[in-house]
NUTI-429420 format. One record per residue (C-alpha): residue number from 1; x, z negated, y. Coordinates in Angstrom, 3 decimals. Each point is the difference from the previous one (the first is absolute). Layout:
<atoms>
n	X	Z	Y
NUM	X	Z	Y .
...
</atoms>
This chain:
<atoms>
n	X	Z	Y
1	0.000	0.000	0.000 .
2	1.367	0.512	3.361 .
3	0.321	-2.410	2.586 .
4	-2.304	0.107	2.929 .
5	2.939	-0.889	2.288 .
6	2.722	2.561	0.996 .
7	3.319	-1.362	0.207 .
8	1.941	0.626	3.374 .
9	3.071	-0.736	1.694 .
10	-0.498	-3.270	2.240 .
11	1.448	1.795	3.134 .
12	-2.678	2.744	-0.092 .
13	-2.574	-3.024	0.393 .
14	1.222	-1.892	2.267 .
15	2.127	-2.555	-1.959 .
16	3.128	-1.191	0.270 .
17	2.101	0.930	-3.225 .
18	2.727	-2.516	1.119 .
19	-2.997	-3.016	0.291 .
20	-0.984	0.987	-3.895 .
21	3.284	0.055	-0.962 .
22	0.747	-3.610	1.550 .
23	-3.600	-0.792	-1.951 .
24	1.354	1.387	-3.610 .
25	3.193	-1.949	0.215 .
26	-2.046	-3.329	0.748 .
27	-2.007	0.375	-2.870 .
28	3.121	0.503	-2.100 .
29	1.745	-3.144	1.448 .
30	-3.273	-2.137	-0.994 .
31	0.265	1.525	-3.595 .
32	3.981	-0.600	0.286 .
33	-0.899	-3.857	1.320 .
34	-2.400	-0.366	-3.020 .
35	-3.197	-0.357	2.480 .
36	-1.937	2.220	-2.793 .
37	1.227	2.471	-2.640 .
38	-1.559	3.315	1.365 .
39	-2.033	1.472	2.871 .
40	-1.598	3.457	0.989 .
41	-1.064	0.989	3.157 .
42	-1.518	2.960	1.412 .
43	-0.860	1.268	3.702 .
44	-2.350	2.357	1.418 .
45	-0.836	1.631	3.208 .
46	-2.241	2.700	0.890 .
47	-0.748	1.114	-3.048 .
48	3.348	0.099	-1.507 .
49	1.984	-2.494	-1.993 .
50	3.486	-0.713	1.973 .
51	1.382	-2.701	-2.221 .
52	-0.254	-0.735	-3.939 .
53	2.495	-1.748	-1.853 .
54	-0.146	-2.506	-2.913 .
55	2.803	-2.492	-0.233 .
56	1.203	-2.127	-3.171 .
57	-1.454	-1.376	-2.870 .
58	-3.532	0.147	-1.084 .
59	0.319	-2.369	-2.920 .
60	2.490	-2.536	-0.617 .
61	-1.064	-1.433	-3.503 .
62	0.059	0.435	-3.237 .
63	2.539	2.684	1.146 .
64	0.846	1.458	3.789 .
65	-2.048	2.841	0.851 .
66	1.195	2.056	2.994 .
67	-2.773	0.768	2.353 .
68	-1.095	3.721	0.690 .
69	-2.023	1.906	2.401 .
70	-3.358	0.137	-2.319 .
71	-0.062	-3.419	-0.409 .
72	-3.112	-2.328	0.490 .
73	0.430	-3.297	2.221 .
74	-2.459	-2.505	0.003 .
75	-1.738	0.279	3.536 .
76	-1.607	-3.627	-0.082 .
77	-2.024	-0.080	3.279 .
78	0.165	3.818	0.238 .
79	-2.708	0.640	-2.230 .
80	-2.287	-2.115	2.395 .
81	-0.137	3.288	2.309 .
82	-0.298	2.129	-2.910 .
83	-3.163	-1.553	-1.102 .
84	-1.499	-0.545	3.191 .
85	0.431	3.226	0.662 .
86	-2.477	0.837	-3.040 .
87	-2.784	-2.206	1.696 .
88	0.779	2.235	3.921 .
89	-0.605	2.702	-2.464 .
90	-3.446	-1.042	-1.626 .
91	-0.431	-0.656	3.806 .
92	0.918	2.888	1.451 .
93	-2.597	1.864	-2.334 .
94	-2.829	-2.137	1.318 .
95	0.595	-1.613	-3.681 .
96	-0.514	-3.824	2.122 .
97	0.519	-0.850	3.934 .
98	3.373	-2.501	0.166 .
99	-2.803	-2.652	1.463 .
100	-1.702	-0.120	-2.706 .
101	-0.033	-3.252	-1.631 .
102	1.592	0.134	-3.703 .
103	-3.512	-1.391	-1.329 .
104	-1.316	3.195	0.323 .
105	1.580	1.621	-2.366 .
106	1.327	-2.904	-2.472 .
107	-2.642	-1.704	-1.515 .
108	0.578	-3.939	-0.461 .
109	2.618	-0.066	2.960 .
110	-2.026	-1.787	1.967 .
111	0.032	-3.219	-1.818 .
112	2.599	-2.996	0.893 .
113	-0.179	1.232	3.929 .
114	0.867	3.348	-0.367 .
115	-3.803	1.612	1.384 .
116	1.692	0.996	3.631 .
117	3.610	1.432	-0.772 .
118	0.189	3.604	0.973 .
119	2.124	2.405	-0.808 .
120	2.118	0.167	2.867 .
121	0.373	-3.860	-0.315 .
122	1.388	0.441	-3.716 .
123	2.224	2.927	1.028 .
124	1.773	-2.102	2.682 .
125	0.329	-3.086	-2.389 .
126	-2.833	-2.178	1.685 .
127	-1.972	-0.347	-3.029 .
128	0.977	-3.556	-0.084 .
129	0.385	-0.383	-4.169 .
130	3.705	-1.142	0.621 .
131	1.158	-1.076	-3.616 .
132	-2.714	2.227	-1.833 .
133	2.037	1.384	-3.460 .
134	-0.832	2.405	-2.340 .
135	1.523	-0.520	-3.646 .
136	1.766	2.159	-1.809 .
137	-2.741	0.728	-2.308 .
138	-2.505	1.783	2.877 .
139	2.661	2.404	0.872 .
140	-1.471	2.547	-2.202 .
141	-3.417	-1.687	-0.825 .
142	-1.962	1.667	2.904 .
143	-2.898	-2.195	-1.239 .
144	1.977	-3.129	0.089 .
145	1.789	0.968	3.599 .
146	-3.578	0.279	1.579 .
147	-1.266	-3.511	-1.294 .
148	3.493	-1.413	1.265 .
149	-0.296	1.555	3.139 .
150	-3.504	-1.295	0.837 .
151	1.066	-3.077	-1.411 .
152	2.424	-0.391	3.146 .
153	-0.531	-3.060	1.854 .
154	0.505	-0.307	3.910 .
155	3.286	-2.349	1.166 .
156	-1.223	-0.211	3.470 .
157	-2.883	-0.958	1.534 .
158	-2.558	2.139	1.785 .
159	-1.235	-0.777	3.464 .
160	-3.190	-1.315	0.106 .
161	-2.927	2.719	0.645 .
162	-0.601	-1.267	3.160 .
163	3.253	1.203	1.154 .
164	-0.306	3.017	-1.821 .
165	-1.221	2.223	3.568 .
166	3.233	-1.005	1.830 .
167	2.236	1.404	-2.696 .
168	1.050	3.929	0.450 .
169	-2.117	1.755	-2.283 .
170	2.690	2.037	-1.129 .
171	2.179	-2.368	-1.393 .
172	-1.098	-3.005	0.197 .
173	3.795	-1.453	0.103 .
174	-0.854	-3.474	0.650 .
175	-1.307	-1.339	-2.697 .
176	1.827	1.752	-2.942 .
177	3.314	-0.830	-1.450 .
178	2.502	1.717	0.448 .
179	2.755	0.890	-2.514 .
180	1.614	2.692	-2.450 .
181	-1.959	-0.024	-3.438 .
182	0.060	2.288	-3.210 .
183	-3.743	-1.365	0.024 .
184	-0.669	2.287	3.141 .
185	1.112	2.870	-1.730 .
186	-1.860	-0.894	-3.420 .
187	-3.001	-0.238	1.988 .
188	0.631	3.808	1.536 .
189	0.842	1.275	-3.290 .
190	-3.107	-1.257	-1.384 .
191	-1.970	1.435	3.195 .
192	1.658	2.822	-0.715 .
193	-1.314	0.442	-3.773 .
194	-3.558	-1.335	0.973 .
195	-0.343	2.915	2.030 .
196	1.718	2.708	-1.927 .
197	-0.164	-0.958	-3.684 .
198	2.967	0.709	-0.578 .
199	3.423	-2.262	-0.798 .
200	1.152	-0.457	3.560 .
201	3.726	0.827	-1.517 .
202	-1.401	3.498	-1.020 .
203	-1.664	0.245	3.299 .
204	2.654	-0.451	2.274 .
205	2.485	2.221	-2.072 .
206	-3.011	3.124	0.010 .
207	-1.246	-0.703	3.372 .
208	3.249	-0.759	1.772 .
209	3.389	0.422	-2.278 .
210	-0.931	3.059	-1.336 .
211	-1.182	1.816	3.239 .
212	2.944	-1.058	2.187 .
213	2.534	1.656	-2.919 .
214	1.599	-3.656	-1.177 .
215	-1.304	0.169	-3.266 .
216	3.599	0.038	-1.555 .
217	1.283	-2.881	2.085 .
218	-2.652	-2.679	0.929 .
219	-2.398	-1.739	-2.315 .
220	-2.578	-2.941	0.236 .
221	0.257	-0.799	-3.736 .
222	3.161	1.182	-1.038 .
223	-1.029	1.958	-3.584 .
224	2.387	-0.590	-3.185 .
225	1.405	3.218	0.514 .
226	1.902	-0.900	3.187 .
227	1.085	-3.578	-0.565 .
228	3.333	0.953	-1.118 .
229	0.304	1.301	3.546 .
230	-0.904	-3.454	1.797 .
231	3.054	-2.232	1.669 .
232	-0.375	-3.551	-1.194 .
233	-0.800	-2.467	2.735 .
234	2.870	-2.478	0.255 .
235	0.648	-3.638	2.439 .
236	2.753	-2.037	0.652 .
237	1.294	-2.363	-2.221 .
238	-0.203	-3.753	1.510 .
239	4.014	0.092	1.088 .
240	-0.842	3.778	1.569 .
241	3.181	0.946	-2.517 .
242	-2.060	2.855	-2.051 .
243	-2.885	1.648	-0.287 .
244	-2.828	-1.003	-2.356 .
245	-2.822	2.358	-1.527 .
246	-3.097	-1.680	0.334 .
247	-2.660	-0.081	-2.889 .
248	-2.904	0.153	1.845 .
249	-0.215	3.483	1.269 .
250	2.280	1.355	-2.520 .
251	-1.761	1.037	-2.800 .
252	-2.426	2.566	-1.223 .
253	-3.183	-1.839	0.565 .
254	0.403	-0.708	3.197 .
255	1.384	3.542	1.164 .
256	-3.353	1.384	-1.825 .
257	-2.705	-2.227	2.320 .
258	0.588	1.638	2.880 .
259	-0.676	-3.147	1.818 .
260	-1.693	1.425	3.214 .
261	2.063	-2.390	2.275 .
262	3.420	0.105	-1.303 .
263	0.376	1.807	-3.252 .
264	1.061	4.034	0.981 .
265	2.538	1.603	-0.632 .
266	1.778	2.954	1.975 .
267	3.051	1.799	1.165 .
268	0.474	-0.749	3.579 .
269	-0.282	3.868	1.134 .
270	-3.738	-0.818	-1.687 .
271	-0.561	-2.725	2.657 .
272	1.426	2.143	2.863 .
273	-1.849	2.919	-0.688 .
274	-3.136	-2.238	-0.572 .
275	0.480	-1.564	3.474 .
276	0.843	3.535	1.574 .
277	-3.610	0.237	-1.102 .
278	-1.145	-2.852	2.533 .
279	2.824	1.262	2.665 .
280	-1.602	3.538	-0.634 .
281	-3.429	-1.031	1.305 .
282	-1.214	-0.181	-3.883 .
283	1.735	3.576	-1.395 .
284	3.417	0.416	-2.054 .
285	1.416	3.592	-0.611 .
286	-3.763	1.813	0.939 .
287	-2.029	-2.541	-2.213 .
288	-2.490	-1.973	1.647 .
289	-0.335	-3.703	-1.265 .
290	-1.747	-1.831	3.116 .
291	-1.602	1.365	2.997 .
292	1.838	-0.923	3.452 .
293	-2.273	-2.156	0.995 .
294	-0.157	-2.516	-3.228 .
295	3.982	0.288	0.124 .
296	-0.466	-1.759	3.877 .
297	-2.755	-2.167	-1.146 .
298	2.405	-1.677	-3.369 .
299	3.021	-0.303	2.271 .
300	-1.548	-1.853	2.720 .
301	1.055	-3.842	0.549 .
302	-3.459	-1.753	-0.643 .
303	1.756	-3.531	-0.308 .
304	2.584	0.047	2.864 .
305	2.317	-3.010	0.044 .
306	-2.021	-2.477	-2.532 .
307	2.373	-1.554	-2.681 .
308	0.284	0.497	-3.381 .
309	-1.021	-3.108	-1.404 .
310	2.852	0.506	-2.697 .
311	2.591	0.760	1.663 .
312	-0.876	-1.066	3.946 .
313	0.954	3.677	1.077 .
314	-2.322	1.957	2.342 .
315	-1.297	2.611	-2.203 .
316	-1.505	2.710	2.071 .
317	-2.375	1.442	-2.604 .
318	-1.177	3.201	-0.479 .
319	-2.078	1.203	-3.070 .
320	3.449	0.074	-2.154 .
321	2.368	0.332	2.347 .
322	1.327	-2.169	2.881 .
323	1.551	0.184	3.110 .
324	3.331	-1.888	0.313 .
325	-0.872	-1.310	3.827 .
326	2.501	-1.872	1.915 .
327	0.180	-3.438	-1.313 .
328	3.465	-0.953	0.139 .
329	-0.488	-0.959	-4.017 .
330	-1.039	3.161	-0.912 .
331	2.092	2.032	-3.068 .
332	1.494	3.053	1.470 .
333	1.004	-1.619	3.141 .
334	0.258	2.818	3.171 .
335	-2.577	2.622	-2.333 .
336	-2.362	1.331	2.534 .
337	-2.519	-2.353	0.612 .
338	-3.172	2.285	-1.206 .
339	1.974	1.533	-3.185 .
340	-2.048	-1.089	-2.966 .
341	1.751	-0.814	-3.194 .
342	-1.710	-0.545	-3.174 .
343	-1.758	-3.647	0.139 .
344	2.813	-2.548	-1.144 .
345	1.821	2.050	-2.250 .
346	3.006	-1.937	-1.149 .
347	2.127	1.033	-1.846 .
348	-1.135	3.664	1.121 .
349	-0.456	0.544	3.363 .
350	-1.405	3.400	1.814 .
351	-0.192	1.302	3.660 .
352	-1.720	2.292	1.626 .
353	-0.940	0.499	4.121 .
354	-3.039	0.989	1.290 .
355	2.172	0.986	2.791 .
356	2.548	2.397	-2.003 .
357	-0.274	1.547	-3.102 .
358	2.517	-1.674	-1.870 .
359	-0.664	-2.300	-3.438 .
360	2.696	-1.884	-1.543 .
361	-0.216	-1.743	-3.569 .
362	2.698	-2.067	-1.004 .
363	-0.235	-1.817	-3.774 .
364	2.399	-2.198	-1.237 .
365	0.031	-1.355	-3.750 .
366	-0.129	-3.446	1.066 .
367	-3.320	-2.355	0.696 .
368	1.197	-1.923	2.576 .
369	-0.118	1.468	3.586 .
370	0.086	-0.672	3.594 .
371	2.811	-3.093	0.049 .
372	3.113	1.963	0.060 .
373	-1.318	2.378	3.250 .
374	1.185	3.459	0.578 .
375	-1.935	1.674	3.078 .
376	0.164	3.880	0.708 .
377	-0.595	-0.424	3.908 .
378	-1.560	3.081	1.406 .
379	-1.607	0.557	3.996 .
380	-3.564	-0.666	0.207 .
381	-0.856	3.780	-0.768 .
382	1.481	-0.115	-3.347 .
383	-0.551	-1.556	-3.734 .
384	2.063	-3.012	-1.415 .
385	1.208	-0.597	-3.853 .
386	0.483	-3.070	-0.870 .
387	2.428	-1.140	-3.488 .
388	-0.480	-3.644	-1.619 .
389	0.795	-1.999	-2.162 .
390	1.496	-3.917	-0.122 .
391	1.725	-2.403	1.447 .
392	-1.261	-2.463	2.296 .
393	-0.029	0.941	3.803 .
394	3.366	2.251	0.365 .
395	-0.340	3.291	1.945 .
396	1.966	2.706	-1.250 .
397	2.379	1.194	2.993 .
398	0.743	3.695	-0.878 .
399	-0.492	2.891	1.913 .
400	-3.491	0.466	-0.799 .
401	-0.723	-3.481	1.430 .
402	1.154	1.229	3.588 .
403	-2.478	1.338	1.814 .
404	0.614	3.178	-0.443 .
405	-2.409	3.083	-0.562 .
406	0.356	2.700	-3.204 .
407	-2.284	1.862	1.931 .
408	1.623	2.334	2.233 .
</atoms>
């Protein structure tokens, strides 16, 4: 299958070669330093795909496996934006309005609190079911994932009805809680199959993989066939002297659910071109995914500074994606202030700018991020990428961390 990005030279879109150079050689001095065992990153801009290159090792143990270009990185909160892009899709096709409460269209939500949550409120993690889990056993139980799902109790408490009127309509953002949950994104995926009848994993990979031309290197339930392709997720050991692969993610199982908050897997050229799709106004190489409009409407802030409740960081939610904003906290310190990166991704991080066409997608093979700091500093006109991964508060002082631009 052939890409839906065009490679180019960086100079003939107005990068700096030198500033991707200096970016390259950091990511080989973290591998060198033993920060994680492997990384691939990709960048795109206008259309075209300036910057690939994978770095390292995908797999450490039983035996060292060298990483390669078609190799498939766990994208953790990545796949957030890939599924609610699905639901902007049902949307866009007058399939449900985004205000619509979830009720409506998932029977036996409403219990335990849950009557008023809309869409848009679950989309910009509001629903307020903080600690909500599914097992192991619903991942492919459809069945079993609904009753869990409208099982989900509420962690916060509403505000009286009384109140109700003074609330925006829209979001009602003060009186739900506020944090990151795979529950959000179980709820969405069983939205998703209430109104399709379909497996939301097949869904998403007819509806939106398969149309965009990533079938070959991005999956929401990664199938048996390509697991031999996957990098193994890996942490640091307690003294920081090694890297550790982590049992959790890797195994088969897991790789297979698809979990619809964390659980793709892609190349990093896949989540380039994917957000040259969003830079692109909702089109990548002539296919049209979104209409304009419902591209503006996800990407808007709808929280604005309110903190995570997790992790105390203003959030800036869109439906998926957020908006870095200027908190002095913020990962990707100096990105342009309205660039929306995929909501909390860590360890993978993407960029795009509603300002310039430029997406960036960085993945290590590591899951810790955001303590040891590397920022890309760009002007305001211009997209950011962000690396990770961990140490406790040290700023990487390299070249990329001066503010300087790649952008020409």
């Amino acid at each position: 299958m052939t890409f839906p990005l065009e490679s180019a030279a960086p100079s003939a879109l107005g990068l700096d070669p030198r500033a991707l150079e200096r970016l390259r050689e950091l990511i080989i001095r973290h591998i060198v330093d033993g920060r994680y065992p492997g990384a691939q990153i990709a960048i795109a801009r206008r259309g075209r795909l300036a910057l690939f290159t994978t770095i390292g090792d995908a797999r450490l143990d039983p035996q060292r496996v060298v990483a390669r270009d078609d190799t498939l990185w766990l994208l953790y909160w990545n796949t957030k934006v890939i599924t609610a892009c699905a639901v902007a899709l049902l949307a866009d096709h007058g399939a449900l309005s985004l205000t619509d409460r979830v009720a409506s269209y998932v029977p036996g939500f409403e219990v335990h609190g849950k009557r008023r949550i809309t869409i848009l409120e679950l989309l910009t993690d509001q629903g307020g079911f903080l600690g909500a889990e599914v097992p192991p056993e619903a991942w492919n139980d459809h069945e079993l994932l609904r009753r869990c799902v409208c099982d989900f109790a509420l962690e916060s408490t509403p505000t009286p009805a009384s109140a109700l009127a003074a609330i925006d309509a829209l979001t009602r953002t003060d009186y739900r809680a506020f944090v990151r949950a795979r529950a959000t994104y179980w709820t969405a995926a069983v939205l998703i199959e209430g109104l399709t009848k379909t497996d939301y994993r097949a869904f998403i990979r007819e509806n939106i993989i398969e149309p965009l031309g990533l079938a070959d290197e991005l999956f929401v339930g990664l199938p048996d066939s390509q697991q031999a392709r996957a990098a193994d997720l890996h942490e640091p050991s307690f003294d920081g002297a090694r890297q550790i692969r982590r049992a959790d993610e890797n195994n088969a199982v897991f790789r297979r659910a698809g979990i619809p908050s964390s659980g793709g897997y892609g190349t990093a050229r896949a989540m380039a071109a994917f957000y040259q799709m969003l830079v692109q106004g909702g089109t990548l190489a002539g296919v049209r995914l979104l209409s304009p409009r419902m591209v503006a409407y996800v990407i808007r802030d709808f929280t604005g500074a309110r903190a995570d409740n997790h992790t105390g960081m203003p959030m800036h939610r869109g439906l998926g994606p957020h908006s870095p904003g200027t908190a002095e906290t913020i990962r990707g310190l100096a990105t342009a202030a309205g660039a929306p990166p995929a909501a909390g991704a860590i360890p993978t991080r993407a960029c795009r700018s509603p300002i310039s066409p430029t997406a960036a997608c960085p993945i290590p093979g590591t899951a810790h991020g955001s303590t040891w700091s590397v920022t890309w500093s760009t002007p305001p006109s211009t997209s950011a990428a962000p690396t990770n991964v961990a140490r406790p508060r040290t700023v990487e002082t390299s070249p990329l961390a001066s503010r300087r631009s790649c952008l020409r």
